[in-house]
Phi, psi and omega in degrees: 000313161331274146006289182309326189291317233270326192272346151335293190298348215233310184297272192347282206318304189307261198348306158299350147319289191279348181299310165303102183272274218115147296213278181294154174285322208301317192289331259220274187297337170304278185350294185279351191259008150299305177302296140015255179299352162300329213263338149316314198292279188331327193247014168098012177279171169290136171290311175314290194303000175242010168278307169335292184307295178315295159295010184276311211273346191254357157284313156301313166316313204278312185293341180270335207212052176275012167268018165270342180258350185259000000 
């Protein structure tokens, strides 16, 4: 049940992660492909496929919703 909590709290936090867009597309995709590969780290994942992931999806965010970023 621990285990379930620890992984709920480590998701919020990247989500509040990606929530930090960054200035730039460049700030933008660092940002998520940091948040990305932590969150692969943690769980045991591809470290590439979750920078990847991560900066698409917080680059697309940031383009969809960009008065949440500034």
């Amino acid at each position: 049940m621990l285990k379930h909590g620890k992984k709920w709290i480590l998701a919020t936090a990247l989500l509040g992660g990606l929530a930090a867009c960054g200035d730039t597309l460049g700030e933008q995709a660092v940002i998520g492909a940091g948040v990305g590969g932590a969150g692969s780290a943690v769980a045991g994942g591809s470290l590439a496929t979750g920078a990847l992931v991560g900066a698409a999806a917080n680059v697309a965010y940031c383009n969809q919703y960009p008065h949440r970023c500034n």
